[in-house]
C-alpha positions in Angstrom: 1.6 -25.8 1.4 2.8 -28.3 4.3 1.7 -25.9 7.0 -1.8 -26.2 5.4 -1.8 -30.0 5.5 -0.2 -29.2 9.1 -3.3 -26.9 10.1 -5.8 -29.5 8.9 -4.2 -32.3 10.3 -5.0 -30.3 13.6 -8.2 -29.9 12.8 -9.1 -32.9 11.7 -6.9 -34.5 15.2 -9.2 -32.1 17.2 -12.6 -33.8 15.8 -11.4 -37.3 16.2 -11.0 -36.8 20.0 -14.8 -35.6 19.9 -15.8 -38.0 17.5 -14.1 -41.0 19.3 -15.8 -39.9 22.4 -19.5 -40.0 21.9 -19.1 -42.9 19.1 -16.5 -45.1 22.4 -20.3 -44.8 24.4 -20.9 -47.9 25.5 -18.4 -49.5 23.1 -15.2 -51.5 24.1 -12.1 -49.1 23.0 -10.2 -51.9 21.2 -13.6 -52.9 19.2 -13.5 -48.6 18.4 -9.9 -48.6 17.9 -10.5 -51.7 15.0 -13.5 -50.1 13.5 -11.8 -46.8 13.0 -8.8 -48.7 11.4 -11.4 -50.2 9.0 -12.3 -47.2 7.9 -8.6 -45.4 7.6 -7.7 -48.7 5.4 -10.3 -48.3 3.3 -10.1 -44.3 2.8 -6.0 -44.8 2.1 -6.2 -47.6 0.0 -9.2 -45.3 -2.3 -6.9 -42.7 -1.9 -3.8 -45.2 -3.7 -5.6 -46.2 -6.2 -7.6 -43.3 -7.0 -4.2 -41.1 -7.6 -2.8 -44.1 -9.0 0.2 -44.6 -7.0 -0.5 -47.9 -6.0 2.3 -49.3 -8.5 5.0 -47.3 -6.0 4.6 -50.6 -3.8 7.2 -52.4 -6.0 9.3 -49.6 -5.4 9.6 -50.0 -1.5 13.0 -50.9 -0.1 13.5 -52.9 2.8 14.2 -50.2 4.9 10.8 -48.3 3.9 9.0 -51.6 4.9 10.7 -52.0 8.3 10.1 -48.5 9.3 6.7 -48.0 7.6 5.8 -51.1 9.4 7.5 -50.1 12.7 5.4 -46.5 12.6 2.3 -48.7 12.0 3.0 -50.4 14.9 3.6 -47.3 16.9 0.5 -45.7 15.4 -1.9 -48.9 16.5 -0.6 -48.6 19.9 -1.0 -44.4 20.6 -4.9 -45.1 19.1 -5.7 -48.0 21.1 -4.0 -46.5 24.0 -5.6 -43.0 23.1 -9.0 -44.8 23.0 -8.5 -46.7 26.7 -7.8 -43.3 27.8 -10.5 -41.1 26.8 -12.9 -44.1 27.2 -11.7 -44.0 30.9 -11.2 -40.4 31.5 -12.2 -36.6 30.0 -10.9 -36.0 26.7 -10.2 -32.7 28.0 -7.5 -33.8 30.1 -6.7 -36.7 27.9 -5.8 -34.5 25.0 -3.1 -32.2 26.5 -1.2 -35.4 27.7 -1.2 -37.2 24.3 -0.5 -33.9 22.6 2.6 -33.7 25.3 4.1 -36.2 22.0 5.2 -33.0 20.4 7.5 -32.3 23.1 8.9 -36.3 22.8 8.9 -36.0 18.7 11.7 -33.0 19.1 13.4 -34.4 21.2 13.3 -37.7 19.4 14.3 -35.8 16.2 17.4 -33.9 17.7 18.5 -37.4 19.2 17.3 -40.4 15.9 17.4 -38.0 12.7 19.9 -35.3 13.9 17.6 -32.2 13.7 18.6 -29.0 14.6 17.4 -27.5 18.3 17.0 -23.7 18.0 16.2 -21.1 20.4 12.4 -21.1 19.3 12.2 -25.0 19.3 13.7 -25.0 22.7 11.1 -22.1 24.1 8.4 -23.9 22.1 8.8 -27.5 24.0 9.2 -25.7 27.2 6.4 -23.9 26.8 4.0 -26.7 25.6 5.4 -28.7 28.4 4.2 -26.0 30.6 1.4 -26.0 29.0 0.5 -29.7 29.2 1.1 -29.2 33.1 -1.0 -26.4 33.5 -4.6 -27.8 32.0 -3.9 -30.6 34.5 -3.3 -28.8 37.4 -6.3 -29.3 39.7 
């Protein structure tokens, strides 16, 4: 079931870049970046509450806030950077560069959480590196 959650993240990943960049027209990309977090807080927090999970909070350790907090952070500054970027250039080129975070989240996995490299994962990053290169070659 994960790789169709992993399929529509993709999908949905895909629209936000063409979304972002008619609604950015004319708009100031940290204005963009805090209306589109309005919107994820509110979807997430109806989400919560309509599953019922919202009494998990109490649950949370210190270590789950810290790093749950610390992605946060991380997240807010990919988007607001993600928005400077595509307000400033093509999508089309901005996308394969951002997307180049695949590459940095193995490697980042091998090195903080211990994740195996295999064979595939190594041809995979090298490939999508390759990749990233190629749509910017001009």
């Amino acid at each position: 079931m994960w790789k169709v959650f992993a399929i529509l993240s993709a999908v949905f990943a895909a629209l936000t870049s063409i979304l972002a960049k008619i609604g950015i027209k004319g708009v100031d990309s940290n204005l963009a970046t805090a209306i589109r977090t309005v919107v994820i807080i509110v979807l997430a927090w109806s989400i919560v509450f309509s599953t019922g999970v919202q009494a998990g909070v109490k649950n949370l350790t210190k270590q789950n806030w810290t790093f749950l907090i610390l992605s946060g952070l991380a997240t807010g500054l990919s988007w607001l950077f993600y928005y400077k970027a595509i307000a400033l250039g093509n999508v089309s080129e901005v996308a394969p560069i951002d997307k180049s975070s695949i590459v940095l989240t193995l490697i980042l996995s091998f090195i903080i959480l211990g994740e195996q490299f295999t064979l595939k994962t190594l041809l995979a990053g090298v490939l999508i590196t390759a990749g990233t290169f190629v749509m910017l070659w001009k």
